[in-house]
N, C-alpha and C positions, 0 to 999 in steps of 0.2 A: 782045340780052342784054349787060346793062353787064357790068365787068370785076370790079367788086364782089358783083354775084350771082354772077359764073358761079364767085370764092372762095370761098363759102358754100356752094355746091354740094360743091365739092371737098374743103369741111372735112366738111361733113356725111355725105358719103359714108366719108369715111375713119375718121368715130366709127360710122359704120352698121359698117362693116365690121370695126373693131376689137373693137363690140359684140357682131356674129355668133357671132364666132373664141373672144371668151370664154367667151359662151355652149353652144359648139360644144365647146371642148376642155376648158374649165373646167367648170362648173355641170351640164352634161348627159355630158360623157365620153364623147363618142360613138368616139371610139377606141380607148378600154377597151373601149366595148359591142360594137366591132368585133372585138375580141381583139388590138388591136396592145399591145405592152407587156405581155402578161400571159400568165400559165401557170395553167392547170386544174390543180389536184389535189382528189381524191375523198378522205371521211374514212368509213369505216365505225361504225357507232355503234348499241348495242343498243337504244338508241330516240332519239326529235326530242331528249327535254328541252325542251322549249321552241323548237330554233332555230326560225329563217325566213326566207324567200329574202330577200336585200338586208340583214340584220345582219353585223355587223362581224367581222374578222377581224383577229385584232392577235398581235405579236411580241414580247415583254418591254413590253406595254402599249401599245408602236404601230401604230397600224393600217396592215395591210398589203395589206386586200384586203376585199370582200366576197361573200356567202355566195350564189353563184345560183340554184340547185336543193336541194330536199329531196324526196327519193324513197324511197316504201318499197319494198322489197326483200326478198327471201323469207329471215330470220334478224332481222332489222333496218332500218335506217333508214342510206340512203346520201348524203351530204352532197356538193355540188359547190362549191368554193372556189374564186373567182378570184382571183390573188395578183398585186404587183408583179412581175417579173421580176428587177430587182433589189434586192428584197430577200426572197430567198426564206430561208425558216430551215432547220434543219439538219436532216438527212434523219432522223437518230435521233429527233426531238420527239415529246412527244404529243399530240394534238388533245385541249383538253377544253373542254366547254363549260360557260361559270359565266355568275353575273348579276350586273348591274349593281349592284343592290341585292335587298333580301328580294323585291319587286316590281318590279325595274325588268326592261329587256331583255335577252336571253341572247344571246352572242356567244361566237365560238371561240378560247379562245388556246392557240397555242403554245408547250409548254413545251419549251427544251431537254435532253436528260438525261445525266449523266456519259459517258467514255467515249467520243466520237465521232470519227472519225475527218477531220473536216472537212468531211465532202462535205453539199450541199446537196438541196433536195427537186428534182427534175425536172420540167417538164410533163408531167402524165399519170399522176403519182404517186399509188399508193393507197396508206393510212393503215389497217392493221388494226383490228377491233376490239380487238385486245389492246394497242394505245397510244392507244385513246379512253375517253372516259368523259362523265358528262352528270351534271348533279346531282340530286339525289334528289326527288322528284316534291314542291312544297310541301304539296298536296294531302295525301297521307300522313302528312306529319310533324304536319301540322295534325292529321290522324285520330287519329296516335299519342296527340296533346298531350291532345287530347279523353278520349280513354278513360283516358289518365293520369289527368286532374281529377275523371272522372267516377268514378274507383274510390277516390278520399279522400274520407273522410267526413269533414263538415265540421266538426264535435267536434275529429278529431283534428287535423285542420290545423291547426288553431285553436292546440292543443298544442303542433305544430312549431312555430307562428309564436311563441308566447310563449315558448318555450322558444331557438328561436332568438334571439331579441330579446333575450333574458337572458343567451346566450352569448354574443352579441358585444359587448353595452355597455361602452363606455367602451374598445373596441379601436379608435377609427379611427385613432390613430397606428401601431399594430401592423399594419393593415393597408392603411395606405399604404403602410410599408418592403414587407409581402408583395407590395401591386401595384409598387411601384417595381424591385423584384426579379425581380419576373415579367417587365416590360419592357426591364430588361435581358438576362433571359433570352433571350426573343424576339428581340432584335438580334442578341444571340450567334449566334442560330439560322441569322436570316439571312443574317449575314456569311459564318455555315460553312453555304449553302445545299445543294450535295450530298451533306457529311455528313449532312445534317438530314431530309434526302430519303429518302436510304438506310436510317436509322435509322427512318422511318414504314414503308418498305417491308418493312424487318425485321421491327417489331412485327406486321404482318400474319400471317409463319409463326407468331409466338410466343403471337399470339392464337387461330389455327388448334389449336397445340398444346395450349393450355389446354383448348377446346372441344374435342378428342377425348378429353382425358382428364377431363371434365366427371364423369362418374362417380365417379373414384376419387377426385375434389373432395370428390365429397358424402358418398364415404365417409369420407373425413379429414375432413371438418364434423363429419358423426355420432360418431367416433372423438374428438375437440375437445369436443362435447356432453358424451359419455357422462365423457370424464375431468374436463369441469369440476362436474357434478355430484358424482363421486366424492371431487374436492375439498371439494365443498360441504360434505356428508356427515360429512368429516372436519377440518371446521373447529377444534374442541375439542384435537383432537390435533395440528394445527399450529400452533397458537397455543403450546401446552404447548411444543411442538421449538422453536417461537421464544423464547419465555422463559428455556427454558433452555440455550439457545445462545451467553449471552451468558458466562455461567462457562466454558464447552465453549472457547465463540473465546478469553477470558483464559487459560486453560493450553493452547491454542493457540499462541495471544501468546508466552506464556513457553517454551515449546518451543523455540519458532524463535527465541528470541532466544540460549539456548542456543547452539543448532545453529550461531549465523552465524555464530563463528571458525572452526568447522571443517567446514563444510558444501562453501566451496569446495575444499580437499584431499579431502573424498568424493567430489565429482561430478569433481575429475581422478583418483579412484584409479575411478572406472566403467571406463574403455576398460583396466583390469587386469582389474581383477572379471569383466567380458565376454570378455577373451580366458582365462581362467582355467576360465569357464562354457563356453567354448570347449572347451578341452583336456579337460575333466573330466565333459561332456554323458553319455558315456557312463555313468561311474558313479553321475551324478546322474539320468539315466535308469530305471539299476536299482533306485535305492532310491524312483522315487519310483513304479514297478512293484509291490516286492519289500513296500514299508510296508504300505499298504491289506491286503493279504493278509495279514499279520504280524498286522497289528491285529483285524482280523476272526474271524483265528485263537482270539487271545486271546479276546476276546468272547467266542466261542459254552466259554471255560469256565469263566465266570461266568455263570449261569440267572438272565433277569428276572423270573424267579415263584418263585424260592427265594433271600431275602436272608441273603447271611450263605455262600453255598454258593460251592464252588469247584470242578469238575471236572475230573481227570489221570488218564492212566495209566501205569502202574509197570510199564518191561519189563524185561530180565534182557540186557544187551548186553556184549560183549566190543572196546574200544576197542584200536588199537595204543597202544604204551608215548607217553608224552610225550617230548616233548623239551626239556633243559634247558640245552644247550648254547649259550651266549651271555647266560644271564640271571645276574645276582649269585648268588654259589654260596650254597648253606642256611645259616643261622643266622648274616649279614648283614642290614646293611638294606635292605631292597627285595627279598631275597632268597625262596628256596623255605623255609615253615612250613607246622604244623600246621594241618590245618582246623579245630580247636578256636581259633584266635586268630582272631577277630572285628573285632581293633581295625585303622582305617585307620593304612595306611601307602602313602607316597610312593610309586610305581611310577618308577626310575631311568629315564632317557629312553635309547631304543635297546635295549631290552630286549625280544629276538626268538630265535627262532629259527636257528643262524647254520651249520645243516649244508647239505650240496648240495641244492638244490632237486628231485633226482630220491630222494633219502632217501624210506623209507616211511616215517618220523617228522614226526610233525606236516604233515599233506599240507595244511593250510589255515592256516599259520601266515601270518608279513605278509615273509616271504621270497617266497613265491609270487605277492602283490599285482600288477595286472598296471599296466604304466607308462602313462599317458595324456599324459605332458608330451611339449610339440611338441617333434622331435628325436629323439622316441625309437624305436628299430626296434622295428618290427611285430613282436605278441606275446612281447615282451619282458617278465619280471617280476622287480620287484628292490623292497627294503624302502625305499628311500632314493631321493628325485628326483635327488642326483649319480650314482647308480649307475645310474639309467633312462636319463642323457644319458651317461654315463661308459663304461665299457668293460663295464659290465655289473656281475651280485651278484657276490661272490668272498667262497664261505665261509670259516668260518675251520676245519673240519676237517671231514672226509669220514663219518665215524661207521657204526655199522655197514650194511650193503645189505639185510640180511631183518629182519624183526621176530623179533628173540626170542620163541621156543614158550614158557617158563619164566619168562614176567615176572608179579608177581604184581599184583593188584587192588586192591592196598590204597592208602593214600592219603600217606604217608609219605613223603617224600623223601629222595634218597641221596646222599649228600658223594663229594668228592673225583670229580666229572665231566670228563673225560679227551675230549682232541679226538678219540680218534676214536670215541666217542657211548658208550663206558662210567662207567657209576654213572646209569644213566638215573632220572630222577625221575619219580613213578605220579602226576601234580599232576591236576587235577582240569581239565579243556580248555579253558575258560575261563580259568584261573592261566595257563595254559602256550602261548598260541595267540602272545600278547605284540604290540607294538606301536611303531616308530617317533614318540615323543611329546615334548612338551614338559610340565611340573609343570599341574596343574590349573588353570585359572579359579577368581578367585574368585566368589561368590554376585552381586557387585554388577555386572562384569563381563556374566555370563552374563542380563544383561535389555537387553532392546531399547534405552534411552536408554545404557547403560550399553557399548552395541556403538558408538553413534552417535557420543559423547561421545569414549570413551576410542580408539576401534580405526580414524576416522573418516580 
């Protein structure tokens, strides 16, 4: 053997054997097939999906292994993965199987998910069904698509179509911006991928919650029906409240235009008003007890079947004497008169009552008023708010302590009234109860624009 064949030989042996080695560790993997390099992990799965032994196994898209065994199992369908060693994914992931395309092959990926704590899957590792999933059988959807198509009639599709056709013509600028808008959307999404995650998994509850309360959907449809008819119904009459809503909003208008000088000094005088309503809850309590009955009173003495008629009766009462002590003496102005003079006169402001409050004279005059201003001690009654915060009421004379047996019933008033409650005047209780006041309102005052306006 020359020295030339016997280096052919030796080259040739050395591509035999480099070829082997490729073939051996490259193209065939028989050291994968041995298990050097690789770790088992099991996926649980409510059914194949499609997989099959020898598809792929990938990791953010990479493939990191393939699929050995599919075994069904009494629940499901048990899945054997052979993976890299090193590159195994995170132990938190879910196993889910998708496809390649609408037809192509199914393969397992890895997703990882929020929250991990680092650690990796192990050899040996099972994957619950509760972090697997598979996709929905094409078969079915196709079933769904079918019975879909098969329940439009072809009339009316016909309808949608020309109807649609008519709604979108002449938008495809309008709905480029919408697709260009949605693909921005969509990046968004994916750049905030755990937000985006979280937020599909959310909708899950929120879909769940709809569907149990599916019911009381259909009662709010129903409810939605019955009032849009009623609308319907009363079409004529809304149309009428529109038309003439437009005069209604013009003194509106004018109102508020009013109102804007002084509308801000009203809403800063509210936090008075409200502590005011505070202090005074109580006697606005009673009267708004004490009206309704007052009113209803009245009523039943005027008869809705007799017009013109008025019902009272007349009893025979013995009142103690009045009291006149503190109000303008008779035959002044503002003073005690005849009930024969009819004509209005001024009532002087502070014109009360002004003997001790345990007097048997005038036991409901506005001496006895009981104080509500903050500050003031508990059951306390005085005519005057300085005198509710002050040291209290301080008559101006003591007058007599029993009622005189010998007062007479007539209506006449008596001069020269003495602090201590002699020359008592017979006034009629109402004359004589009196009141802490200021001069009357006038008419224009006393109307709603007229409070707003002037008192704002």
């Amino acid at each position: 053997m020359t020295r030339f064949v016997r280096n052919q030989l030796i080259v040739f042996t050395a591509l035999t054997i480099t070829a082997f080695a490729l073939i051996f560790f490259v193209y065939l993997q028989v050291p994968a097939l041995l298990g050097f390099g690789r770790d088992n992990v099991t996926v649980e799965l409510p059914q194949a999906g499609g997989i099959y032994p020898n598809a792929n196994v990938t990791y953010r898209g990479y493939t990191i292994g393939r699929v050995t065994h599919v075994d069904l199992v009494p629940g499901g369908v048990r899945a054997t993965l052979s993976l890299n060693d090193d590159q195994m994914p995170p132990a938190n992931s879910r196993a889910e199987v998708h496809s390649v395309s609408a037809i192509g092959e199914q393969f397992v990926d890895f997703v990882p998910q929020p929250g991990g704590d680092g650690a990796l899957l192990a050899d040996g590792a099972d994957i619950p069904m509760s972090q697997a999933s598979t996709p929905p059988p094409i078969a079915a959807v196709l079933d769904g698509t079918n019975t879909l198509l098969a329940s439009i009639k072809p009339a009316q599709l016909n309808t949608v179509l020309d109807e649609g056709s008519a709604a979108f013509k002449n938008l495809g600028p309008d709905l480029g911006r919408l697709l260009d808008n949605t693909q921005a959307l969509v990046d968004t999404a994916a750049q905030n991928y755990p937000q985006t995650h979280q937020l599909i998994g959310d909708g899950e509850t929120f879909l769940n919650s709809q569907l149990a309360s599916s019911n009381d959907l259909r009662s709010w449809t129903r409810d939605l029906n019955s009032f849009s008819a009623a609308v319907k119904a009363s079409d004529g009459h809304l149309r009428g409240t529109i038309d003439n809503g437009i005069p209604a909003a013009q003194q509106a208008n004018d109102l508020l235009a009013q109102l804007a000088p002084v509308t801000p000094t009203l809403l800063n005088s509210t936090d008075t008003l409200a502590k005011l309503a505070d202090a005074y809850h109580a006697g606005i309590e009673q009267v708004l007890v004490v009206y309704p009955m007052v009113t209803a009173a009245v009523q039943t003495n005027v008869p809705s079947d007799r017009l013109g008629a008025f019902n009272f009766n007349l009893t025979t009462t013995v009142n103690n004497p009045n009291c006149s002590f503190g109000w303008v003496p008779p035959g002044q102005p503002g003073g005690a008169r005849d009930s024969n003079q009819l004509d209005d006169e001024p009532l002087p402001p502070n014109s009360y009552c002004k003997l001790p409050q345990n007097n048997p004279l005038q036991a409901r005059s506005a001496r006895q008023l009981p104080c509500f201003e903050p500050g003031s001690p508990p059951g306390r009654r005085a005519p005057l708010i300085t005198e509710c915060r002050g040291a209290g009421y301080k008559p101006l004379g003591t007058g007599p302590t029993t009622v005189p047996s010998n007062t007479s019933s007539g209506n006449l008033p008596t001069t020269n009234v003495t602090a201590d409650g002699s020359g008592l005047a017979m006034l009629s209780p109402l004359d004589a109860i009196g009141a802490p006041q200021t001069p009357a309102p006038s008419a224009q005052e006393m109307t709603w624009q007229g409070l707003l306006l002037n008192h704002g």
